[in-house]
C-alpha positions in Angstrom: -11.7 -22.2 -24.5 -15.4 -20.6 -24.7 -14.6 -17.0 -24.6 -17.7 -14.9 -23.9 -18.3 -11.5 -22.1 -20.1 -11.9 -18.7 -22.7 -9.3 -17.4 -21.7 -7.6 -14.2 -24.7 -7.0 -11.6 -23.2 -3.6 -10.9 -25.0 -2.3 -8.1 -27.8 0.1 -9.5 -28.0 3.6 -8.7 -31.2 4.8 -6.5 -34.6 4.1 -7.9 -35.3 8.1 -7.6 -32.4 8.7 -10.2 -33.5 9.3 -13.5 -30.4 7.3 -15.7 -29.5 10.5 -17.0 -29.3 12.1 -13.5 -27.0 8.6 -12.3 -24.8 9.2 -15.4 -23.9 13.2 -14.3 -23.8 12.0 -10.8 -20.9 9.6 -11.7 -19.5 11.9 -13.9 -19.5 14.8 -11.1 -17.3 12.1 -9.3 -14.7 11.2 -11.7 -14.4 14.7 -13.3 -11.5 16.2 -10.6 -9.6 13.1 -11.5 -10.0 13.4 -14.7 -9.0 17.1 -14.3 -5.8 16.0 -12.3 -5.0 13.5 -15.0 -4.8 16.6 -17.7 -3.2 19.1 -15.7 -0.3 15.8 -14.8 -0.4 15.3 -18.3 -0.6 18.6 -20.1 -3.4 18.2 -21.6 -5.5 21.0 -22.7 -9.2 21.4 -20.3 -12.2 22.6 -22.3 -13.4 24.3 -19.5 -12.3 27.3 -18.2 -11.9 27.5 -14.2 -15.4 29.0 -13.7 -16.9 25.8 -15.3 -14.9 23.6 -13.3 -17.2 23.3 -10.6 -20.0 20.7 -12.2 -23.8 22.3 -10.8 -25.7 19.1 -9.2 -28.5 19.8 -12.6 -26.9 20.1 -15.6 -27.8 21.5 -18.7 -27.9 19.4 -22.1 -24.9 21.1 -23.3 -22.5 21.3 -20.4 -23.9 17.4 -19.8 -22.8 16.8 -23.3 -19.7 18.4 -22.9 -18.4 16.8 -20.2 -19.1 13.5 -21.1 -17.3 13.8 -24.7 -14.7 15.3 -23.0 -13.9 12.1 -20.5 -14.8 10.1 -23.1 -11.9 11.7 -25.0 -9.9 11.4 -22.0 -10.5 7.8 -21.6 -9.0 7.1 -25.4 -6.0 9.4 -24.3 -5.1 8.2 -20.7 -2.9 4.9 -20.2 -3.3 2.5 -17.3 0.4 3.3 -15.7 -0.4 7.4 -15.9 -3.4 6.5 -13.8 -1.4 4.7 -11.1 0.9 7.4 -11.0 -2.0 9.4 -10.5 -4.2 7.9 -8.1 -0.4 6.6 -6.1 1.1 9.8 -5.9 -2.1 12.4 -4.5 -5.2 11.8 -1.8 -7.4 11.1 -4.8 -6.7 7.4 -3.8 -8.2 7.8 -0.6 -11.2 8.8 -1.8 -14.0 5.5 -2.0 -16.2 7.4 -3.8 -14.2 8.3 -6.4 -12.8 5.3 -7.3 -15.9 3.5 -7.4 -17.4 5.8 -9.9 -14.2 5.2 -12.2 -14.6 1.5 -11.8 -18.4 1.9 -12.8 -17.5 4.1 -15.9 -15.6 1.4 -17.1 -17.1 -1.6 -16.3 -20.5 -0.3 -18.0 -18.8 0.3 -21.6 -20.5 -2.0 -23.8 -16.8 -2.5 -25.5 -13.8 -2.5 -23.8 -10.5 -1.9 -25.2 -7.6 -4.3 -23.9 -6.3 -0.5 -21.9 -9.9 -0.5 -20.7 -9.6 -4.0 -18.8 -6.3 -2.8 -17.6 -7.3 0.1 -16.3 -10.2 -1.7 -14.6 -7.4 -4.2 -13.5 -5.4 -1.9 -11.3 -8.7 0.4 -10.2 -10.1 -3.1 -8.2 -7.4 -3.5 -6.6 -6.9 0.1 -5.8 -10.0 -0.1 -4.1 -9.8 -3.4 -2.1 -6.7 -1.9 -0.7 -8.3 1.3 0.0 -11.7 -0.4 1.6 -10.4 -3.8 2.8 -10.2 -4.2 7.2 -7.1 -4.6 8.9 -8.6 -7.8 10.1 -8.2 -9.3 6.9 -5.6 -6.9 5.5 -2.4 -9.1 7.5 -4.0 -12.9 6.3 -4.0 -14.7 3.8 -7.1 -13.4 2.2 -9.5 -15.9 0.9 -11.7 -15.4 -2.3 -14.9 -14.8 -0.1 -12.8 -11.8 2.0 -12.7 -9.9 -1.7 -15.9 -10.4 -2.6 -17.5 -9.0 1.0 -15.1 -6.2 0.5 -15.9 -5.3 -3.3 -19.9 -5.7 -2.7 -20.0 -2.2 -3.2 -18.4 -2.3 -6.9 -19.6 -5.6 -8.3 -22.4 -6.2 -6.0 -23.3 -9.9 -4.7 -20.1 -12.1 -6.2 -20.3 -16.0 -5.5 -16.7 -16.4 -4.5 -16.4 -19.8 -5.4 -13.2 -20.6 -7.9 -13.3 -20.9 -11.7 -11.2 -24.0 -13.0 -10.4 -21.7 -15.6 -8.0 -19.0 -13.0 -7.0 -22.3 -11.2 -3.0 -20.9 -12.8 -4.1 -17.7 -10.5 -4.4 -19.8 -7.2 -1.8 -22.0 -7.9 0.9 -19.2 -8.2 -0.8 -17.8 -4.9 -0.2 -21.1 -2.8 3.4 -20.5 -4.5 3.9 -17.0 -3.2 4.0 -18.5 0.6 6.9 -20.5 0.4 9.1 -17.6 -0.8 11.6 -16.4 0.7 13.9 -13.5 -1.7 13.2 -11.2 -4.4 15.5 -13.4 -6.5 13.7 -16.7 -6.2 10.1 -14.8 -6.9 12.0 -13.4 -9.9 12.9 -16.1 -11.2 8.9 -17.4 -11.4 8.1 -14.7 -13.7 4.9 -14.5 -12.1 3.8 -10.9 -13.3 3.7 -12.2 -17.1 1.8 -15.6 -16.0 -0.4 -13.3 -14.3 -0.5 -11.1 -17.7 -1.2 -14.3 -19.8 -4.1 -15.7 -17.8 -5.8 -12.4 -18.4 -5.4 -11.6 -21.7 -6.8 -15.0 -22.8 -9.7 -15.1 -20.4 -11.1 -13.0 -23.2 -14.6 -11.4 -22.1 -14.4 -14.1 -19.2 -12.6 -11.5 -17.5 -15.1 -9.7 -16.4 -17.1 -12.5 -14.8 -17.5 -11.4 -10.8 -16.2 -14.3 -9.5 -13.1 -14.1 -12.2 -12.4 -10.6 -11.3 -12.5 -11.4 -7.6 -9.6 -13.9 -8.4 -7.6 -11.5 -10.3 -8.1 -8.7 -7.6 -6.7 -11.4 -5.0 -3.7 -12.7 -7.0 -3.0 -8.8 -7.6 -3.2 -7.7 -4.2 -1.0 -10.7 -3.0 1.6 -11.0 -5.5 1.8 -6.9 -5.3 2.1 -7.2 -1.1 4.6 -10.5 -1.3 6.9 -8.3 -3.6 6.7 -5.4 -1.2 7.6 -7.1 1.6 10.7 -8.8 0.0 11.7 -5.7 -1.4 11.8 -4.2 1.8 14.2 -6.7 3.2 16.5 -7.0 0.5 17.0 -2.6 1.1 16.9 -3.4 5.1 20.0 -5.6 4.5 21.5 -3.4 2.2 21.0 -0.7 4.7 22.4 -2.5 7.7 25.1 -3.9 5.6 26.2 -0.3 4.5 25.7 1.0 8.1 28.7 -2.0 8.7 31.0 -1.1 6.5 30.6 2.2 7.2 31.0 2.1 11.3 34.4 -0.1 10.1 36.2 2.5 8.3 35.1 1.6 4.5 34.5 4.3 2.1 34.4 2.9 -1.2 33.2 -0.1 -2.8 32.6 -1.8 -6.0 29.0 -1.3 -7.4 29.5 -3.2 -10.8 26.2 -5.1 -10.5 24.6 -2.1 -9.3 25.5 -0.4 -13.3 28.3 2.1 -11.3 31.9 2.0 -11.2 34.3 -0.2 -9.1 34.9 2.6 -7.1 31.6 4.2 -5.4 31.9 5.8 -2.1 29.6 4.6 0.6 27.5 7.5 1.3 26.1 7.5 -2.3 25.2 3.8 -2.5 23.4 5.1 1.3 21.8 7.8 -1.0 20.8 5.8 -3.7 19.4 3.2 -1.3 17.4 5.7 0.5 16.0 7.3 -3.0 15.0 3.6 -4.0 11.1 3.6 -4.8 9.1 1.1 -5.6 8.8 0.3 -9.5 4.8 0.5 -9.6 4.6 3.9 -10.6 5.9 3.9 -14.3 4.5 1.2 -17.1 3.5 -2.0 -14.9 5.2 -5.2 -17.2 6.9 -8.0 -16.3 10.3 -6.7 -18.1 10.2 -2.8 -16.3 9.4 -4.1 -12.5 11.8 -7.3 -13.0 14.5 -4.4 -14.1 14.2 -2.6 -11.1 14.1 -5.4 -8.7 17.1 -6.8 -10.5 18.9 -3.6 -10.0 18.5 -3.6 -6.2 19.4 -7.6 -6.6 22.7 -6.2 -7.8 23.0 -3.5 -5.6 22.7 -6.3 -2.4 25.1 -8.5 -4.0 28.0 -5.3 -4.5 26.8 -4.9 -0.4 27.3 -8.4 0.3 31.0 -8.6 -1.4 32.1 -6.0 0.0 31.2 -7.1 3.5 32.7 -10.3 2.5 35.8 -8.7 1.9 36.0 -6.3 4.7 35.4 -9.5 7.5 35.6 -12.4 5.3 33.3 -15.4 5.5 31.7 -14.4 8.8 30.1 -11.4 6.7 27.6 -13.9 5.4 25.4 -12.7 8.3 27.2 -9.0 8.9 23.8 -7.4 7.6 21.8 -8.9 10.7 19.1 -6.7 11.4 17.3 -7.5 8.5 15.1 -10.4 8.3 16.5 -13.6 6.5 12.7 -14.4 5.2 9.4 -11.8 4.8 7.5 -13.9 7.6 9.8 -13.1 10.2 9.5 -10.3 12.2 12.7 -7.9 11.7 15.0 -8.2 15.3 15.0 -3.9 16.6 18.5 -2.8 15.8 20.2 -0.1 17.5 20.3 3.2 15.7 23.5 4.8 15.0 24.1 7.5 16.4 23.4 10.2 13.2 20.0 8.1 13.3 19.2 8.7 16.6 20.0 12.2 16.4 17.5 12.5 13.6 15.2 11.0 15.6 15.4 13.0 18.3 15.1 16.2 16.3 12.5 15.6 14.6 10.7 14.5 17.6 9.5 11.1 16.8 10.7 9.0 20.0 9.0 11.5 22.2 5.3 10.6 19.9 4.2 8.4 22.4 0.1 7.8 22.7 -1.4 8.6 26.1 -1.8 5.7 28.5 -4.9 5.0 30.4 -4.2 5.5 34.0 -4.8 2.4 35.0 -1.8 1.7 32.8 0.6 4.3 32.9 2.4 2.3 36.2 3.0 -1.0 34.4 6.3 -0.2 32.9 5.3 -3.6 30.9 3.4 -1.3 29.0 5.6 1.5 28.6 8.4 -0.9 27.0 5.9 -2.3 24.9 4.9 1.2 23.5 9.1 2.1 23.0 9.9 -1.0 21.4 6.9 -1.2 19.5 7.8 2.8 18.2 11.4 1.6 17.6 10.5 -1.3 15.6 8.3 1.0 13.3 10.8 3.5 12.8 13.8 1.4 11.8 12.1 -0.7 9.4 10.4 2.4 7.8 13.9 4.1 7.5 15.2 1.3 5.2 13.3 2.5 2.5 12.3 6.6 1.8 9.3 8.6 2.5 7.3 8.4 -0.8 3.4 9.3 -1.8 3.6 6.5 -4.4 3.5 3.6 -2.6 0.2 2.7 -1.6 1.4 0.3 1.2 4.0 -0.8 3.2 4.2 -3.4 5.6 5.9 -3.5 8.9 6.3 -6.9 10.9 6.1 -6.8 14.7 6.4 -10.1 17.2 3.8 -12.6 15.2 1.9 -10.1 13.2 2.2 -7.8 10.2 0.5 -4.7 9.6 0.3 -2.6 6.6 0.8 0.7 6.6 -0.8 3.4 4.1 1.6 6.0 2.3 0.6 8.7 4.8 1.5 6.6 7.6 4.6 6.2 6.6 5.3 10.2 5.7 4.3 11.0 9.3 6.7 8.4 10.7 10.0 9.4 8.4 9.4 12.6 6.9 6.9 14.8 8.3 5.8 16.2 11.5 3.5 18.4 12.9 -0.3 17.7 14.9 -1.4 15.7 12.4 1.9 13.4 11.6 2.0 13.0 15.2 -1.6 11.9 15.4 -1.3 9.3 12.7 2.1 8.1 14.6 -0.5 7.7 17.3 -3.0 5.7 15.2 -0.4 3.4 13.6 1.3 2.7 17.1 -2.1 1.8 19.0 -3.4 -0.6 15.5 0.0 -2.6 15.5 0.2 -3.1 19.5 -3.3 -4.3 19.4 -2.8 -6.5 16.1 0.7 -8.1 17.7 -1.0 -8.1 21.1 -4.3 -10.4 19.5 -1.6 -12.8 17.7 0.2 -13.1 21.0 -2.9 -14.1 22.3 -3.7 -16.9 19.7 -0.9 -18.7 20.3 -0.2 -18.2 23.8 -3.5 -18.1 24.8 -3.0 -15.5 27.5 -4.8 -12.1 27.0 -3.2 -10.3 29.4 -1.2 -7.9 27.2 -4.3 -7.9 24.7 -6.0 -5.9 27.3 -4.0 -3.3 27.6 -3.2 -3.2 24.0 -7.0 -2.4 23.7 -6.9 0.1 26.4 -4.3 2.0 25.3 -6.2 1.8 21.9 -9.3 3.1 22.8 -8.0 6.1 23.9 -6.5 7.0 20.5 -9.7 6.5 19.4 -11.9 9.0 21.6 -8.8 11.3 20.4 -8.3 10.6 17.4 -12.7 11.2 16.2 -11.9 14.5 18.0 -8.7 15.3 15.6 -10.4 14.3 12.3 -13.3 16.6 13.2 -10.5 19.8 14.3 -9.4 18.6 10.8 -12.6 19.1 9.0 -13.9 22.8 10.4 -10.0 23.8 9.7 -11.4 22.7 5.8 -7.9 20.6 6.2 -9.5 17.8 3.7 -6.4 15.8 3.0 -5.7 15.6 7.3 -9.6 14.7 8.1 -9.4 11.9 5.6 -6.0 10.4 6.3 -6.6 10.7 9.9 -10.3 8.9 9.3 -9.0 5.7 7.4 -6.3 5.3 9.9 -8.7 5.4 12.9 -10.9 3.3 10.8 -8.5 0.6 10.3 -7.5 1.2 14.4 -11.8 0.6 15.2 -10.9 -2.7 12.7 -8.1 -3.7 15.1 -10.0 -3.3 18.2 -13.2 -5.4 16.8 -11.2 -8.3 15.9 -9.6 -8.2 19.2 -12.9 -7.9 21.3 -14.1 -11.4 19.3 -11.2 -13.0 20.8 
């Protein structure tokens, strides 16, 4: 194999920028993450808090100064302390400054095996950030990537590369699963790993970094999505055993004792986060998903033993396979208590009032809310994990870490807002693939009246948001109302 490093066509700054005046312009963008990154880190900041502030002009030295100093930072900072990063604050929301830290390190003239990996996990970062919801819930195509990364690595031909033919292959794969175990047993993190690391400086060829960015994204959603199923049954199976008088059960493949009481394997379900936030290898996420493998299994014996055979299917409720949508199960009742304190059954969006009589609708809304709300409570509120996905009749719809907050943890104006936001984007997406396969648009329209509502309110919250100088609400409330305007234009095509 020929390896040989490919020139990017990075988009070029504006003609009226002097090179110098690009570079501290990109720099101006990266530095509060780089300054986030050092305070996370410990690391001692050359510049005091007055300096912290980067003027628009800079003088030679501070220039100077600052660009040792993230140079320096770049040597220092490894690819998994950046994910935790950018996963845990609303610095990932923020297009602008990801795309500067992309461009910093695709324009080093060397890269450093950390530098590719850090560029890696930063494109996919921001395809997740800046792709539509129309294409967010497909199978996304090559040429989907490369419209959505025009901004980073300018005009990509899309077309495949026989040499990341491994890459598509293992994505035609990740359709037929259906478990964490069986995608397990694939090892396709490592394959993924391998492909890269002997591309060599092919890597960076557009079209081979489009590949990679849609393998990532796809392999990173499929494992989501089974994750989340595998902790709905163990949720639903606990919820079982417990409403049937057990209290303790053996948790030996879970690495506890023989004799764990219920309401801590509840807790430790419930604590269960996602294994993207520490060192990202094939051995560290395989360890975690194994460990909720086990956890399942301990579920799934003791059910058998409590009922018997007819346990096999005691934890319905949670979907046998990720492409099915998840049946709504009744809450218990220290569920629906919690629900009603906290206020999140009453969170319904205003109907039109052409609407508001067509209970139709109505039921629509409610089961449409309830379905959100248990699937979301199978796993816990977390800022680290940069999607979720929720299934609803013949669609699924991903959901941002903030969306999920407001749903299980928060509330408040601006929780209930983005309840509002997420409720109208997944009635209009299950309403459009209603409408594809029964070919009647009736509930489609009202989907999209009931949508454009949350709209007109919604543009009115983010801009509340903004003159209260509440930055982290006015851009979590403007991506979500993006990705609701997305909904609604793929809907009025049909």
């Amino acid at each position: 194999m020929i390896k040989s490093t490919t020139t990017l066509n990075i988009p070029a700054p504006a003609r009226t920028d002097s090179p110098r005046q690009a570079q501290w312009a990109e720099a101006r963008s990266v530095f509060p993450i780089y300054l986030a990154l050092a305070k996370q880190l410990e690391f001692e900041i050359p510049f005091s808090q007055a300096k912290r502030n980067l003027p628009e002009k800079p003088e030679l030295e501070i220039f100077s100064q600052v660009q040792e100093w993230l140079d320096s930072m770049d040597l220092r900072v490894l690819v998994h302390q950046l994910r935790h990063l950018l996963q845990m604050t609303t610095l990932n929301a923020s297009e602008t400054g990801l795309r500067a830290l992309i461009s910093r390190h695709l324009r080093k003239p060397k890269k450093s095996n950390v530098d590719r990996d850090k560029i890696d996990f930063l494109l996919v970062q921001y395809f997740a950030l800046c792709a539509p919801a129309k294409i967010y819930h497909k199978q996304i195509e090559p040429a989907d990537v490369a419209q959505v990364m025009q901004p980073v690595l300018g005009d990509v031909d899309p077309s495949p590369l026989a040499w990341c033919a491994p890459l598509e292959q293992m994505i035609e794969s990740l359709r037929a699963f259906r478990s964490l175990r069986e995608i397990l047993k694939t090892n396709f993190i490592e394959q993924g790993r391998k492909v890269k690391e002997t591309a060599g400086g092919m890597f960076y060829d557009p079209a081979a970094l489009v590949a990679f960015i849609r393998f990532n994204f796809l392999l990173r959603r499929t494992l989501i999505e089974l994750m989340h199923a595998d902790l709905i049954t163990v949720r639903a199976g606990l919820t079982q055993l417990e409403s049937s008088g057990v209290r303790i059960i053996d948790c030996h493949h879970f690495g506890l004792s023989a004799t764990e009481s219920v309401s801590k394997i509840r807790a430790a379900a419930d604590e269960w986060k996602q294994p993207f936030q520490k060192e990202y290898t094939e051995r560290s996420v395989s360890q975690a998903f194994e460990k909720l493998l086990g956890l399942r299994t301990d579920v799934e014996q003791a059910l058998e033993k409590a009922f018997g055979k007819q346990a096999d299917n005691a934890s319905a409720g949670a979907p046998p396979a990720p492409s099915r949508p998840a049946p709504p199960a009744k809450k218990t009742e220290p569920e629906a208590a919690a629900t009603s304190a906290k206020g999140k059954s009453s969170a319904k969006p205003a109907l039109p009032a052409d609407s508001k009589a067509d209970p139709l609708v109505v039921l629509d809304f409610e089961t449409c809310m309830e379905q959100i709300w248990e699937q979301l409570i199978a796993t816990p509120p977390s800022r680290g994990r940069s999607m979720t996905t929720v299934k609803i009749g013949g669609a699924r719809i991903l959901l941002s870490s903030w969306e999920v907050t407001a749903f299980v943890s928060e509330d408040g104006p601006s929780a209930e807002d983005l309840r509002r936001a997420v409720v109208a984007r997944v009635l209009v997406t299950a309403a459009v693939e209603s409408a594809k396969e029964t070919g009647n648009a009736t509930s489609l329209d009202k989907a999209m009246n009931v949508a454009r509502v949350e709209v007109t309110r919604l543009q009115e919250r983010v801009d509340v948001a903004k003159q209260a100088k509440d930055t982290e609400a006015a851009v979590n409330l403007g991506i979500s109302t993006k990705r609701l305007l997305s909904a609604l234009d793929e809907a009025e095509k049909l």
